[in-house]
N, C-alpha and C positions, 0 to 999 in steps of 0.2 A: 504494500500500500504506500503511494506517494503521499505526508502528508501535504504537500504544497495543494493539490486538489481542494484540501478543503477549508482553505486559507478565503474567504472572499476578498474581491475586491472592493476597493471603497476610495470612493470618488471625494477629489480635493474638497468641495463645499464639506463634505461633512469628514473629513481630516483634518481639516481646519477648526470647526467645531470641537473636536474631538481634542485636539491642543490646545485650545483656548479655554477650556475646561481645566486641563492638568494647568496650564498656566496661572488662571486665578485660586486653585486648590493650593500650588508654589507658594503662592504669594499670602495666604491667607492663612494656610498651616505648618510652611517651613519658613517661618521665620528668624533671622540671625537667634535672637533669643531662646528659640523652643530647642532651635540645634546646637547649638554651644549647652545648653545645661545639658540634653541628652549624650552629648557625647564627650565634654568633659565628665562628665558622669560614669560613662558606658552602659548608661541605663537602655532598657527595652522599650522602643516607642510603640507601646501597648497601642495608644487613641491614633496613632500615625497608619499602622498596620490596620485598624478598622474603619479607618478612611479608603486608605487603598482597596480594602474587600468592597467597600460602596461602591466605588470608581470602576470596579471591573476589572484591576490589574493581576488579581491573583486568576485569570482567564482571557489574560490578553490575547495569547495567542493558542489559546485552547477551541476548538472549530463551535459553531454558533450552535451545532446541533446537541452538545451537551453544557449548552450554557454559558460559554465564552463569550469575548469577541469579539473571537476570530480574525483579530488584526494580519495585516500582510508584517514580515519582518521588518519593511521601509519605514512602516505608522510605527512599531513599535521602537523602532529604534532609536527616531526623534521623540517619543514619550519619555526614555532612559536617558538622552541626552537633556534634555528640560530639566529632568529631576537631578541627574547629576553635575550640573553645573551649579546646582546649591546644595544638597546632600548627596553623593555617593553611595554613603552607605545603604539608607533602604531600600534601594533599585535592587541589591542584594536578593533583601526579602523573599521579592517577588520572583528575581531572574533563576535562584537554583531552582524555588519551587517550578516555574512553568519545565525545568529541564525535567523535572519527574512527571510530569506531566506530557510533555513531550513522547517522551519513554514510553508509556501506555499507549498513546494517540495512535505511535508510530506503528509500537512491534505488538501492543494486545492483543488477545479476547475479544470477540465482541462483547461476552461478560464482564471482561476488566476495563472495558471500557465504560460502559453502561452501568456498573457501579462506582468507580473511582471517579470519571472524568466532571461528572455532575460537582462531585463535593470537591475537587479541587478548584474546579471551576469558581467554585462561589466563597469560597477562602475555608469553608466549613472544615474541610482539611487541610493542613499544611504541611510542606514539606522541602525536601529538596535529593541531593545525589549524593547516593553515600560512595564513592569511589575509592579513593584514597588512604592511605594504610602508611603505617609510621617508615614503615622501608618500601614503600611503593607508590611513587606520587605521576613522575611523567613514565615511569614503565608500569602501568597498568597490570603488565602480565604477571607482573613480578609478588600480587595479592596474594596473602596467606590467610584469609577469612574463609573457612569450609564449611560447606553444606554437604553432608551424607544423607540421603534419602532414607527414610527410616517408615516405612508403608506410604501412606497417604500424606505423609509429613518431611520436611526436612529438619535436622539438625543442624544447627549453625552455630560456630564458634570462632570468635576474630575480635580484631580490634579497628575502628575507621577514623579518622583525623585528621582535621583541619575540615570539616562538615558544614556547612551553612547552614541555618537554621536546626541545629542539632538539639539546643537545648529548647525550643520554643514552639518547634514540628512537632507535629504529631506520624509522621509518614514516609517513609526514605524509599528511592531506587536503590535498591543494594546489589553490590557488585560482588559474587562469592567468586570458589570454584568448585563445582561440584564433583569436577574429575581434574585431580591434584596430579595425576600421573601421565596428563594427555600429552602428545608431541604432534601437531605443535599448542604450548601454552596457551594461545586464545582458544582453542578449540575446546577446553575444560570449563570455560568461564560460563556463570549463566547470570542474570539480573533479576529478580525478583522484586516484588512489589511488602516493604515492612514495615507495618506500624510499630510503633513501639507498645510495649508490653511485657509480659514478665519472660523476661531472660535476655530481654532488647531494650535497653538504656542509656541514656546519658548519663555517660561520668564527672564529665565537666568542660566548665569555657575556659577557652584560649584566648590568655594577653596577647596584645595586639600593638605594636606601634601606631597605626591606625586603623581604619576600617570599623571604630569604635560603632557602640550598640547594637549591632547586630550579632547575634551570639555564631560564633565558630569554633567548634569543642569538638569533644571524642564521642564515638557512639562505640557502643561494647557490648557482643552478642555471645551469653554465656551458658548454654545450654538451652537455645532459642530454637523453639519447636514454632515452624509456619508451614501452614497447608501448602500443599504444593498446587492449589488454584493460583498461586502468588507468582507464581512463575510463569513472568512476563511473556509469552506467547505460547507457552505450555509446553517448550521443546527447552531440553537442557542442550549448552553449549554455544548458544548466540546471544553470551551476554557480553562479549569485545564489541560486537556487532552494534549493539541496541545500547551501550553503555557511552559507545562515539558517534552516533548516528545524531547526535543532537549538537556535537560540539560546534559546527559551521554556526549554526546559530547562538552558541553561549558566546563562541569567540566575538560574533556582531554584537552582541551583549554588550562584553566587554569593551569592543572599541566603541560602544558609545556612551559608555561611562568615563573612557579617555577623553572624549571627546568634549563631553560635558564638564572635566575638570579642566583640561583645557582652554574654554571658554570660558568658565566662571574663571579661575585664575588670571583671563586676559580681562575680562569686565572687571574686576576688580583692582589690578593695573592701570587700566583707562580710567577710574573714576578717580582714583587716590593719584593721578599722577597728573591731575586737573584740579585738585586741591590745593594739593600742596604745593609749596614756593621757596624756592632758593634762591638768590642773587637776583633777589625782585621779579620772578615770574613762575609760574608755572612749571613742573618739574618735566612737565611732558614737552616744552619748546627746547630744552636741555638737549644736544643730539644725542648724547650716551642713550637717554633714557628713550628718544623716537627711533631710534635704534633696536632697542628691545622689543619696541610696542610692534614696530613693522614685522619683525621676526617672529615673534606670538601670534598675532596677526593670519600671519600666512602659514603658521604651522596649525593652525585650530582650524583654519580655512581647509587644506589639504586633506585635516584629518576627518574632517565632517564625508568631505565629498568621496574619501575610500569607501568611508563605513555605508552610505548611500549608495555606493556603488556595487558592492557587497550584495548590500541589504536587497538589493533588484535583481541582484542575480539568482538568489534563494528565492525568491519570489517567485521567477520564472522557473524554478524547479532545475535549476542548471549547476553541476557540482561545481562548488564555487570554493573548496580550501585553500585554495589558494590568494584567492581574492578577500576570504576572510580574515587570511593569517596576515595576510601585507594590513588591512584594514587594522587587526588589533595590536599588530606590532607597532605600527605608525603610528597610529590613533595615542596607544599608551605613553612610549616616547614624546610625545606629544604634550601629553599631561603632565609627566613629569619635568621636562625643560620649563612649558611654562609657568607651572607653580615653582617653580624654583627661578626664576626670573622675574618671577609677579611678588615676590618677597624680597628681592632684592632691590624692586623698585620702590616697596615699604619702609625700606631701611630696620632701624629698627624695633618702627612697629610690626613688624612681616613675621616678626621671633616672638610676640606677642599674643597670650593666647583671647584675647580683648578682639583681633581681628581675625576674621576668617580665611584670611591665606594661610595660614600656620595648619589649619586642618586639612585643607586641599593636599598642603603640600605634606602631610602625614599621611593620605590617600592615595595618594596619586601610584607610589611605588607598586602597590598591590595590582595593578592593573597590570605592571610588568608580568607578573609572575602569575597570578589567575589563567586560567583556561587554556594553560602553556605556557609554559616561557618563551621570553622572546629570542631568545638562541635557538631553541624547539621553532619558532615559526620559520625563522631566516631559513630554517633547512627544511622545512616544511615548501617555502614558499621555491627553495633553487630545489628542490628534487621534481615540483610540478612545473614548473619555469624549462626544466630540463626536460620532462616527459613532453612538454606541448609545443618545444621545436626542436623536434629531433634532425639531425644533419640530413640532407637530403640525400 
């Protein structure tokens, strides 16, 4: 099943609409104040989160017929840029969850469709992707979480880490191996559908240099009996399959959380470098500092139009990792120069935690390293650069 089919489309008047809504929501419930306490704090944006479920976002891109909706990747992407250009963090939230969401849409049941995608849809469930394992982060295969089939049940016993929504989900895509001995390695792997329950819990949250409020901790399955109805298309072994089948779009995710910090970081640049004044003017007629602003400028500019670009290619249902990896490599890059240049245009309010470039630029690095690394994309991006002009 392609899910791109069941993506509708939706026409600029009501896209429009559709961001000008997240727009005055921005403006109205993320303001400097509500996110500086929350994330000095590292508290959970409880009433944030049940705004978002109002808004639709926990089904953004989950298809209209279980209640999404049903956005194209391109609408979602500038949704994620909007929001991340003032809070990063709870684009989070939302983004691991639709990836377990995704997961079902893609490889389910019609059963696990028709049970799960309703309640994710409308936030009633939360969740996100349990992948990742304390010695197994970009080699996947390398998971030591086991499921032994044990009748109508599996057994599962493992450990998962650095998990988004881990302590606050109720729900995970869990990535085991049900066949530890397989050759080749992905071929043992399966994904399963896990609430949490008894023998499946959180252990605890993980400090964070930033990416603050939003909880990313350990999930720990310790004698964790789950029906094997949970098993994502009902067939063990295409869980490599179904576990990366959604990454082109976490990576557009991503680049447009780069993106949005990017651009908050330059909006914020532009307005303090139109304030402020040194040697009787304005610190933005200063060349040092139009200097920075031009190069910010055109690096958020660049980084918008990959992830759009990206983002239309997924749309047309056209394998696009390539175009996604340049997108979140660039994009993120992005984010990081410019909150580190939009703080230096600060001076030494920018080191203040009074202003909100100091949290940008606490953010921003995570985007590096999220949904691959950017070392992982560059070679992601020359082994498909290489497959798509072979010498003649």
């Amino acid at each position: 099943m392609d899910l791109h089919r069941n993506l509708r489309t939706i026409d600029p008047a009501e896209e429009a609409e559709l961001l000008a809504a997240i727009d005055r929501w921005v403006e109205r419930s993320l303001t400097p104040e509500v996110v500086r306490e929350h994330d000095h704090a590292d508290t959970y944006p409880h009433r944030i989160v049940e705004e978002m479920k109002a808004l639709g976002l926990f089904g953004a891109t989950v298809s209209t017929e279980y209640g999404g909706l049903g956005l194209p990747a391109s609408t979602y992407a500038k949704i994620v840029m909007r929001i991340s250009s003032v809070w990063m963090a709870v684009t989070g939230i939302f983004n691991s969850h639709l990836m377990l969401a995704l997961a079902i849409e893609k490889f389910g049941t019609p059963q696990q469709k028709a049970l799960w995608l309703p309640k994710l849809a409308s936030g009633e469930v939360r969740g996100g992707l349990a992948l990742t394992e304390p010695d197994a982060g970009t080699d996947l295969q390398g998971i030591r979480m086991i499921a032994r089939r044990d009748g109508d049940h599996y057994l599962i016993n493992g450990t998962k880490t650095w998990i988004t929504n881990s302590v606050e989900g109720s729900c995970f895509a869990l990535l085991v191996k049900t066949d530890p001995q397989s050759q080749p390695r992905h071929a043992g792997m399966s994904l399963f559908i896990a609430p949490k329950g008894e023998g499946f819990f959180s252990s605890r949250k993980l400090p964070k240099l930033g990416y603050k409020s939003i909880d990313s901790g350990e999930l720990v399955a310790d004698g964790f009996r789950l029906s094997a109805e949970h098993l994502i298309g009902g067939v063990e072994g295409q869980g490599f399959y179904q576990a990366t089948g959604g990454l082109e779009l976490g990576r557009i995710n991503v680049a447009s959380r780069g993106v949005g910090i990017a651009e908050g970081a330059l909006r914020l640049a532009t307005e303090y470098a139109q304030v402020r004044k040194t040697f009787g003017k304005p610190i933005a007629e200063h060349q040092a500092i139009a200097l920075k602003l031009g190069e910010m400028a055109t690096r958020a500019r660049a980084a918008r139009l990959l992830t759009l670009d990206a983002a239309a290619s997924f749309d047309r249902g056209e394998r696009c990792d390539m175009e996604a990896g340049m997108a979140k490599y660039f994009s993120s890059e992005a984010a990081l120069e410019n909150s580190i240049e939009s703080m230096r245009i600060h001076g030494a309010y920018g080191y203040s935690k009074e202003y909100d470039i100091e949290r940008l630029y606490r953010d921003a690095p995570l985007t590096c390293i999220g949904e691959g690394t950017n070392e992982m994309q560059r070679i992601i991006i020359a082994k498909q650069w290489v497959k798509r002009n072979p010498v003649a």
